[in-house]
C-alpha positions in Angstrom: 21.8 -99.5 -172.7 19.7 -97.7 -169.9 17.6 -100.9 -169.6 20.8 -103.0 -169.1 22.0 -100.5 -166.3 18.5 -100.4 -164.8 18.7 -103.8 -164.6 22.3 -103.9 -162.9 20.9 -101.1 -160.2 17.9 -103.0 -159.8 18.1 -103.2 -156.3 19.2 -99.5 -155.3 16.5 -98.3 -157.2 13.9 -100.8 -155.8 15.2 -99.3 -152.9 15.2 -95.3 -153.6 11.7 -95.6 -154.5 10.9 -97.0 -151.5 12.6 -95.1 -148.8 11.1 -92.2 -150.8 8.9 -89.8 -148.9 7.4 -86.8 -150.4 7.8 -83.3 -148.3 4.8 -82.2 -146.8 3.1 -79.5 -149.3 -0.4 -78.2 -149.2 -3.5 -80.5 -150.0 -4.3 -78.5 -152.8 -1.1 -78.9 -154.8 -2.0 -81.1 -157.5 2.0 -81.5 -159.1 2.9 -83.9 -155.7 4.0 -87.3 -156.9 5.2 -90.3 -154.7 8.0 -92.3 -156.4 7.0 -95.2 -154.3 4.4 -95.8 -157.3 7.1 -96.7 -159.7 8.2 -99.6 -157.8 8.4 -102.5 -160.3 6.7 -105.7 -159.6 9.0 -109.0 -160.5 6.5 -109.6 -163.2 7.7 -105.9 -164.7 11.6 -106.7 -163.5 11.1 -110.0 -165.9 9.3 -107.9 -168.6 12.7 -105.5 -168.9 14.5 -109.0 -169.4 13.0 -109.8 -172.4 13.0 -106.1 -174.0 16.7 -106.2 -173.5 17.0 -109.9 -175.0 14.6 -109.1 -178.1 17.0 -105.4 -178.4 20.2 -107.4 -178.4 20.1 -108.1 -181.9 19.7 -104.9 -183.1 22.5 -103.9 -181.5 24.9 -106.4 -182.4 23.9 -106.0 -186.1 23.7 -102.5 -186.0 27.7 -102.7 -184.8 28.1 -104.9 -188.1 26.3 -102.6 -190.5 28.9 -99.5 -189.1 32.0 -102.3 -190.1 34.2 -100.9 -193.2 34.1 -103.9 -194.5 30.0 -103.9 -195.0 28.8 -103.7 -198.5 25.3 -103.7 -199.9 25.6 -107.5 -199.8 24.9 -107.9 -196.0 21.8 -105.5 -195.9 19.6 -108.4 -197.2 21.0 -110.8 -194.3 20.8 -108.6 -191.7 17.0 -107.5 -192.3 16.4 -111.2 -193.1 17.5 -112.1 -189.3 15.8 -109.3 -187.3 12.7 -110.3 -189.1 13.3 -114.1 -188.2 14.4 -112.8 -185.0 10.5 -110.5 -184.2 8.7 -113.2 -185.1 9.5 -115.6 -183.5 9.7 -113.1 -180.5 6.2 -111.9 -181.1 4.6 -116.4 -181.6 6.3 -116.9 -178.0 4.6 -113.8 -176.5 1.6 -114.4 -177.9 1.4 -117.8 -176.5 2.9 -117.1 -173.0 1.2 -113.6 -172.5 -2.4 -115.1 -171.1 -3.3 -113.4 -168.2 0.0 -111.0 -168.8 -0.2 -107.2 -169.4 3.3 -107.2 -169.9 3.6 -109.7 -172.0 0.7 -109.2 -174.3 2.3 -105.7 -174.5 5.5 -107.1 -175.6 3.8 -109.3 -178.5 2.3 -106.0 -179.7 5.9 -104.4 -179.7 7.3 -107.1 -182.1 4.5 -107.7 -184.4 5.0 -103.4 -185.0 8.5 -104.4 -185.4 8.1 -107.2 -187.7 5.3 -105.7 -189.6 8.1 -102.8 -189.9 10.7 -104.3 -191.0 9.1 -106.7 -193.5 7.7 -103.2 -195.2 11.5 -102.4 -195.3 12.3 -105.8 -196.8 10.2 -105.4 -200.1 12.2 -102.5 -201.0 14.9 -104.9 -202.2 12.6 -105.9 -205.2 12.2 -101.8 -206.4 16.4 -101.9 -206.3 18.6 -104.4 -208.0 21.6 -103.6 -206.4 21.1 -105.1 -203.2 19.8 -108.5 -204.4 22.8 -107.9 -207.2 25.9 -107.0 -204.7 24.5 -110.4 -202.9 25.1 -112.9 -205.9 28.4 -110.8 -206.7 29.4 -111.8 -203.6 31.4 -114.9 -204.8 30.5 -116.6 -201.5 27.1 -116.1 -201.6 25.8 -115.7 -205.1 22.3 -117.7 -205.3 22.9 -120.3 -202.5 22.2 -117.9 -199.7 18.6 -117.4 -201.3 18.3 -121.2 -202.1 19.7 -122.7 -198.2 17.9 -119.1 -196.2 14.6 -118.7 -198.8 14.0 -122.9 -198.7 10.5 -122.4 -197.3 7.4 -120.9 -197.9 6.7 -118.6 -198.4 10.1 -117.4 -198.9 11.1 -120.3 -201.8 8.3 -118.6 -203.9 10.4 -115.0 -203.8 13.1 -116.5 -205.2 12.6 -116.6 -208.9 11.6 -112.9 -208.8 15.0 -112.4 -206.8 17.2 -114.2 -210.0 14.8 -112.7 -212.5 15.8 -109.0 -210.9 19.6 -109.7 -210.9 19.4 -110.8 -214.7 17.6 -107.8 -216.0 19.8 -105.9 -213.8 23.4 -107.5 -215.7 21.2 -107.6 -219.1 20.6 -103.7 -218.1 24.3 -102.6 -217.3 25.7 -104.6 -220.7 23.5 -102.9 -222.6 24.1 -99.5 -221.1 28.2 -100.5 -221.2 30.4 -98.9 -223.9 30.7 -101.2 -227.1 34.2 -103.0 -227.3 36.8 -100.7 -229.8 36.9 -101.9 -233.3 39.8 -102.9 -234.9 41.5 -100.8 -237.1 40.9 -103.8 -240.1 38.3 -106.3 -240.4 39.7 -108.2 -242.6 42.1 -111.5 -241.8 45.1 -109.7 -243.1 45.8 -105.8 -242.2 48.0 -105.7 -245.7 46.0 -106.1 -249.2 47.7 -107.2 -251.9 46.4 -105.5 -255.2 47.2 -105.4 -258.5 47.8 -101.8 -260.8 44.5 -101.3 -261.9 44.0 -101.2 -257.1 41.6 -104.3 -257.0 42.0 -106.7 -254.4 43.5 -110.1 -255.9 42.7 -111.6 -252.2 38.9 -110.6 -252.7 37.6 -114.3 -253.3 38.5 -115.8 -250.1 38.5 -112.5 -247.6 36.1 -112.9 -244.5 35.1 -110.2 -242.4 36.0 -111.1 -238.5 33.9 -109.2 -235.9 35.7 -109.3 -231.9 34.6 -112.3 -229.9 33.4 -111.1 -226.5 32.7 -113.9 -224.1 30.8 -111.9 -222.0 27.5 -112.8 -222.9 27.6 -115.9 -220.9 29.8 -114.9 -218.0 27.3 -113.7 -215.8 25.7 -117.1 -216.4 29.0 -119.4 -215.8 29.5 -117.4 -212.9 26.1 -118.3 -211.2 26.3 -121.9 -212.2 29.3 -122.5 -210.4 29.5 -123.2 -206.5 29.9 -120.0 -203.9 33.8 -119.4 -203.1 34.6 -119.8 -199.3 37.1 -116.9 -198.3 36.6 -115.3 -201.5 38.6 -111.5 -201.4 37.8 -108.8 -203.1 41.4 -108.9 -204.5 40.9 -112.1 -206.3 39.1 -110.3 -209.0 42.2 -108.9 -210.1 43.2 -112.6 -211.9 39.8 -112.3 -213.5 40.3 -108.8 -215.0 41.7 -109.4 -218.3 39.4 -112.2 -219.5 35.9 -111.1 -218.1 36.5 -107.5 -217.3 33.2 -106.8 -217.8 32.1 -108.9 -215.0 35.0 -108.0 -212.7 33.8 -104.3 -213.1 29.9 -105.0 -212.7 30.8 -107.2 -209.6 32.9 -104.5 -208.0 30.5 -101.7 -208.6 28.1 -103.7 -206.2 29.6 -105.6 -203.7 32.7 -103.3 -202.8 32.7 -101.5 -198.8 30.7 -99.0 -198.6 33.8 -98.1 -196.7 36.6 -98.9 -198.4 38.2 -95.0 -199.6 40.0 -93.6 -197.4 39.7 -90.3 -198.5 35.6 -91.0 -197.2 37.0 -91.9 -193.7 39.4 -89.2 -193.7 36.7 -86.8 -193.8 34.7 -88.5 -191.2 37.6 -88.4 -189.1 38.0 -84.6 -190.0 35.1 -83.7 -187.8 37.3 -84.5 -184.3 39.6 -81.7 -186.1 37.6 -79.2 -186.7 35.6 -78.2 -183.6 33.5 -75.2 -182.4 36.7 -74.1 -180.7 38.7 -74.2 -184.6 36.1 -72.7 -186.7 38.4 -69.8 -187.7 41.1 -72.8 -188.6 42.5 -71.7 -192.0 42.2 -74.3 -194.7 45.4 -75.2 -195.3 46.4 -75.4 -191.4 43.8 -78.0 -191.7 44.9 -79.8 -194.3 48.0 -80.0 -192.6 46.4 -81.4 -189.7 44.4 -84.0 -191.2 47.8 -85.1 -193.6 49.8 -85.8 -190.2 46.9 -87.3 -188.6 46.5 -90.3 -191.9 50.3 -90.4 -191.9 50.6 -91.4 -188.1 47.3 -93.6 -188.3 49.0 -95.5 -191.0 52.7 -95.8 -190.0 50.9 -96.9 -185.9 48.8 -99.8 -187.8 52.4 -100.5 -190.0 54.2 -100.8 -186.6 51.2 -102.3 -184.9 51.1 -105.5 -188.1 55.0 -106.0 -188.0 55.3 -106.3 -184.4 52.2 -108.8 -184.6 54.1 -110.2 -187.9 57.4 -110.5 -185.6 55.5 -111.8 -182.3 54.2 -114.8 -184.5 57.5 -115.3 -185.6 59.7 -115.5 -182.5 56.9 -117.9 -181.1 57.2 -120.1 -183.8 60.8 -120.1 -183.4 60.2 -121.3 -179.5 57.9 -123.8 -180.4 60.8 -125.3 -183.1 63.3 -125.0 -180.5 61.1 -127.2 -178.0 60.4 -129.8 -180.3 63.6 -129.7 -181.7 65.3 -130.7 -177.7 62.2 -133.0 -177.6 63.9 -134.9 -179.8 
């Protein structure tokens, strides 16, 4: 941001350095400076472009990663671009930066960065989660890594990356709490026996153990295609026949975000300030109960009159076509 607003004042301070004289001070004082030094050539000026243009993305993915709706899943992505993003920063520095201090400097800048953010990158394999909220993701799953990972030496990482999500499932199933017994394995709950209490049904009862088809969920689930405009409320048809993979896939790719209670006591720091420090708990309590009811009926009021808005509009648009006719 103060490279941006440099850049918009370039001329008044182009100018401030160099109307700038120094007052007259004895020879021996070392601590004089003259600002007419700092004047920027337009080799520098273009140098400040291109930080700004290489720091764009981190800002713009930076807003993304503060979204309530970002989840583990994007954290791969995101590191994936930026690292695209430096390298191909640092190969067109390198090759234009011949005779160029600034430029040279700049290829130095983004290699760091890269070389930084690749180090970052390898965490991934030392935690499932983020490779495992990714394929939970029904419109991701393992296509991202198969259309992004396509070339080396990227298409090599990939059967490490599906290896790491099936251990991971393999993990949590076995770690899960065994499905409840019935009360009777047998195929009838009532035994007929005779006085002497033998069973007369003995010859042809079966014991019947409980059928759990989640063994290959996980599997059918990766074999089929990625979901465009898949929601996180779409599970819920899901939940009675593969709850086990409903719950595994929510555990990972849910918001970070998504309680409010958690943004309620973000918001809780605007409440309590040095100034309400001897604020009595349940005065603040009060405070920040008002504060979620408002916040909730304004975004109520604000989605109906949106809701309504659309409506009336579509009643013009009817009306129009309708005298059209």
């Amino acid at each position: 941001m103060m490279l941006q607003r440099a850049q918009k004042c370039r001329i008044r301070l182009q100018a401030y350095c160099s109307n700038w004289r120094p007052e007259k001070k004895p020879k021996e004082d070392e601590d004089d400076y003259d600002l007419r030094q700092d004047i920027l050539s337009p080799e520098e000026w273009g140098a400040v472009d291109e930080v700004i243009n290489v720091l764009k993305p981190l800002l713009r993915f930076t807003k993304i990663a503060e979204r309530r709706n970002t989840g583990l899943q994007d954290w791969v992505p995101i590191v994936d671009k930026l690292i695209s993003h430096f390298y191909a920063a640092s190969q067109r520095f390198k090759s234009q930066s011949e005779g160029s201090v600034a430029l040279e400097w700049l290829h130095i800048c983004c290699e760091k960065a890269w070389e930084k953010l690749n180090h970052y990158y390898q965490f991934a394999d030392n935690c499932p989660a983020y490779y495992t909220a990714m394929v939970m993701d029904p419109g991701m799953k393992y296509e991202w890594f198969e259309q992004r990972w396509n070339e080396a030496p990227k298409s090599s990482w990939i059967p490490k990356a599906k290896s790491i999500v099936s251990n991971h499932w393999k993990q949590a199933q076995k770690s899960a709490k065994p499905p409840l017994q019935p009360a009777s394995q047998s195929g009838d709950d009532s035994q007929s026996t005779d006085s002497s209490g033998e069973d007369l049904d003995d010859y042809k009862r079966i014991s019947y153990s409980v059928t759990r088809q989640q063994a290959n969920a996980f599997a059918q689930y990766c074999a089929d295609d990625a979901i465009e405009g898949f929601k996180l409320s779409d599970w819920k048809s899901k939940g009675k026949k593969q709850p086990d993979l409903v719950r595994f896939a929510l555990d990972h790719a849910l918001p970070i975000s998504v309680s409010e209670c958690e943004r309620s006591l973000s918001s809780a720091k605007f409440t309590l300030t040095p100034l309400r420090v001897r604020m009595k708990s349940d005065l603040f309590e009060a405070l920040e109960t008002l504060r979620a009811w408002f916040l909730q009926k304004h975004q109520d009021d604000k989605r109906k009159m949106e809701e309504t808005g659309l409506e009336e509009e579509l009643a013009v648009i009817s009306a129009v076509l309708e005298n059209a006719k």
